[in-house]
C-alpha positions as CSV (number, residue, x, y, z in Angstrom):
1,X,74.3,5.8,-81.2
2,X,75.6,7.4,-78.3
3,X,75.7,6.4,-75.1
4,X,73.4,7.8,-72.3
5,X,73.2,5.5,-69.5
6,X,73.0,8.0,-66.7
7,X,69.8,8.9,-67.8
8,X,68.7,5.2,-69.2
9,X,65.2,5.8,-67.9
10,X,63.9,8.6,-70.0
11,X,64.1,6.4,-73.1
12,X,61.5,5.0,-71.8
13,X,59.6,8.4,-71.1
14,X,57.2,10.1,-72.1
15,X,54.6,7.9,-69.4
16,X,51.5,8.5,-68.1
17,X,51.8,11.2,-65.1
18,X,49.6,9.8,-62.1
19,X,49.6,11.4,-58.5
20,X,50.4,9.0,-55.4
21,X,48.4,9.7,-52.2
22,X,50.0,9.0,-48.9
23,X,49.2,9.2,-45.2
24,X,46.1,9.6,-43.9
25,X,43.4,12.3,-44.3
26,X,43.3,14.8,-40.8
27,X,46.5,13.4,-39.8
28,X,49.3,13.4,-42.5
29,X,48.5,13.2,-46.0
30,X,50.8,13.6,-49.2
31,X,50.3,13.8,-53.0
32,X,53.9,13.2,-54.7
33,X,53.4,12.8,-58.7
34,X,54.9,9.5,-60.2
35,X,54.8,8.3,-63.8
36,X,57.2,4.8,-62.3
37,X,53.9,3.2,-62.3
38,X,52.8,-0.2,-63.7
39,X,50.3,-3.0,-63.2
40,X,52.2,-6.3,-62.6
41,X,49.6,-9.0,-61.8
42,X,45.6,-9.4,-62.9
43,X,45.7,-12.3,-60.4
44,X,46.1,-10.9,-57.6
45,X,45.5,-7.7,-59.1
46,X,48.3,-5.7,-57.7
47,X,51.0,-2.6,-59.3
48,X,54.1,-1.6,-58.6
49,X,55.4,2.4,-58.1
50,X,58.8,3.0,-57.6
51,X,59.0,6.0,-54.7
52,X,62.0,7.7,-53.7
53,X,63.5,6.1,-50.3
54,X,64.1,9.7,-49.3
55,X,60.9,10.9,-49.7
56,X,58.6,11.6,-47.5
57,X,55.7,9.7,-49.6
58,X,57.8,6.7,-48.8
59,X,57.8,7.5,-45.3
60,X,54.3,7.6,-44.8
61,X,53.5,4.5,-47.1
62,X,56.1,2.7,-45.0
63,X,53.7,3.9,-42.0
64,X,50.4,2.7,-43.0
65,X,50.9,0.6,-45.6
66,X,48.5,1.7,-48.6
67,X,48.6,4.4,-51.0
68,X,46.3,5.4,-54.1
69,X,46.8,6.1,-57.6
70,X,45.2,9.3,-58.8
71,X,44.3,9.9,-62.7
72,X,44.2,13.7,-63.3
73,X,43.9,15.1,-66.7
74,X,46.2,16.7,-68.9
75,X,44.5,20.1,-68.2
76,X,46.0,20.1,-64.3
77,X,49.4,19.4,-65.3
78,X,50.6,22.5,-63.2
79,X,49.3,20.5,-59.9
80,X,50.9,17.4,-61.1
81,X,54.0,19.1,-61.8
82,X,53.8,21.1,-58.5
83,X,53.3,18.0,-56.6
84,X,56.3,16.6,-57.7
85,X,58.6,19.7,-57.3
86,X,57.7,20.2,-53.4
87,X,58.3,18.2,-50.7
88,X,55.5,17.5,-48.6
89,X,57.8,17.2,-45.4
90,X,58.2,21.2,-45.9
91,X,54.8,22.2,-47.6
92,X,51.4,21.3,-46.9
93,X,50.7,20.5,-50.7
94,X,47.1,19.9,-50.2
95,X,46.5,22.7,-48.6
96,X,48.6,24.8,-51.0
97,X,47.6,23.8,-53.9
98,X,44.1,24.0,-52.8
99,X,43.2,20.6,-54.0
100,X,40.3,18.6,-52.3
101,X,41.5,15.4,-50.6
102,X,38.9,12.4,-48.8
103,X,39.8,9.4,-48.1
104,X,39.8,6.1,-50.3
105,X,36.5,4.0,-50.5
106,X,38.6,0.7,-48.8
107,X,41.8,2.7,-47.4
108,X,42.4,5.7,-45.3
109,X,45.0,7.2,-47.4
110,X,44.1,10.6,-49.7
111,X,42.8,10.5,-53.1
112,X,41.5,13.8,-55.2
113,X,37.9,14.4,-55.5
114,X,38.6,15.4,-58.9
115,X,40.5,12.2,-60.3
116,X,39.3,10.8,-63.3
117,X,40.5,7.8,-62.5
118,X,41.2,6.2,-58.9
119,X,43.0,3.0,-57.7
120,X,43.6,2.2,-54.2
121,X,46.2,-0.1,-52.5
122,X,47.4,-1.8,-49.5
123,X,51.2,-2.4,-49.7
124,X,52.2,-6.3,-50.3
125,X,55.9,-5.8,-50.4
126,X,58.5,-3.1,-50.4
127,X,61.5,-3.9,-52.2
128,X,64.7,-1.7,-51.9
129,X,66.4,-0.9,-55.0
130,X,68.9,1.6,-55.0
131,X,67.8,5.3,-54.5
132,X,64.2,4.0,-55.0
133,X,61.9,1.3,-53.2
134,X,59.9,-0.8,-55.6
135,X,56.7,-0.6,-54.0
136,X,53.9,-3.6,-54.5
137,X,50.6,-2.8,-53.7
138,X,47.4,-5.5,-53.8
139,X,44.4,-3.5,-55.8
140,X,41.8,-3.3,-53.4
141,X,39.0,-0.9,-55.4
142,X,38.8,1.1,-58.8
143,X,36.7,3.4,-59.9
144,X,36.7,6.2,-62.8
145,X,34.5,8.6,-63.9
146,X,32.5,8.1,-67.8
147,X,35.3,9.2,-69.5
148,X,36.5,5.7,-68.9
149,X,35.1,2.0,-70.2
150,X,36.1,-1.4,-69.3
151,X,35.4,-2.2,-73.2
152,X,37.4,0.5,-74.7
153,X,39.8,1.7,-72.2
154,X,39.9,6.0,-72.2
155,X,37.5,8.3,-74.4
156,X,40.3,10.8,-76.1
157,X,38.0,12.4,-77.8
158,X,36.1,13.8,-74.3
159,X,39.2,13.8,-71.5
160,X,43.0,13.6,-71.7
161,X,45.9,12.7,-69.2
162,X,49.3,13.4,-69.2
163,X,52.3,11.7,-70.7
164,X,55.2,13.0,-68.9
165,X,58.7,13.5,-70.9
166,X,61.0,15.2,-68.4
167,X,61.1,18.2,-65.9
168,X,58.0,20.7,-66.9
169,X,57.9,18.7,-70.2
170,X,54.5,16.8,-70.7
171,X,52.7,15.2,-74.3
172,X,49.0,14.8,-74.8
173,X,47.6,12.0,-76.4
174,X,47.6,12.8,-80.0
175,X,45.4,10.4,-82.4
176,X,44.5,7.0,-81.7
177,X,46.0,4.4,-84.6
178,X,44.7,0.5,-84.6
179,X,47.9,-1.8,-85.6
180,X,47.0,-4.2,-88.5
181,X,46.4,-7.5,-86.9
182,X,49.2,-10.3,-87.6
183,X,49.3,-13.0,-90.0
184,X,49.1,-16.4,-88.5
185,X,51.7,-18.3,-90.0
């Protein structure tokens, strides 16, 4: 094997490809795309995004202290993609990109009117590492849309989001495949 520790991280690619809403809606709001995202506790419930320290989603997380986690499907990978190839210090990505921002159900920061999927959180703790801050947020509502079930998790066969690989390179889910349960020794 050869070594490739510079880029360490995208062994661990492709990941799902959510968009991160920041600020505040009529003031200033941000959508930055981020697939460093992971639950970390059911009790609190509460996930972690890493965000760029330079960027100006941190900044405005920093500010008010929430964010949201937007689900779009696979089909608007060219707004998740753009979202994450602007900065929204220079451009006005909402605005843009034409998307359709309100604010959250429990916080004022943006999510997408067309999410399938929407999960909104007030910032527990901020934790600096390196060129990125490990941002903890407490889960304060979700919702989804049908294409999503408590009991079964997504419905592939009706919606699809995006896995992202690297750069403009994204995967679908393909088929779904049930492991054979493990003997009990």
């Amino acid at each position: 094997m050869s070594s490739i520790t510079e880029s360490f991280y995208l062994v661990l690619h492709p990941r799902p490809a959510y968009l991160i809403g920041s600020g505040r809606v009529g003031e200033a709001a941000n959508f930055m795309a981020a697939s460093w995202v992971t639950p970390v506790s059911e009790d609190p419930p509460r996930l972690a995004v890493a965000v760029g320290v330079d960027s100006y989603t941190y900044e405005l997380i920093k500010r008010y202290g929430e964010f949201t986690v937007n689900v779009y499907p696979a089909e608007k990978i060219d707004v998740i993609y753009a979202c994450g190839s602007m900065s929204g210090r220079k451009i006005n990505k909402i605005s843009r990109l034409g998307l359709e921002a309100t604010r959250g159900r429990q916080v004022s920061a943006p999510i997408l009117k067309d999410a399938i999927a929407v999960i909104e959180c007030k910032v527990w703790q901020l934790i600096g590492s390196g060129d990125t801050a490990l941002i903890l947020g407490d889960v304060v509502d979700v919702y989804a849309t049908e294409f999503f079930d408590e009991d079964h998790g997504w419905d592939f066969r009706r919606i699809n989001i995006p896995l992202h690989n690297w750069g403009r390179g994204f995967y679908t889910v393909g088929r779904f495949v049930l492991a054979r349960r493990a003997r009990k020794t």
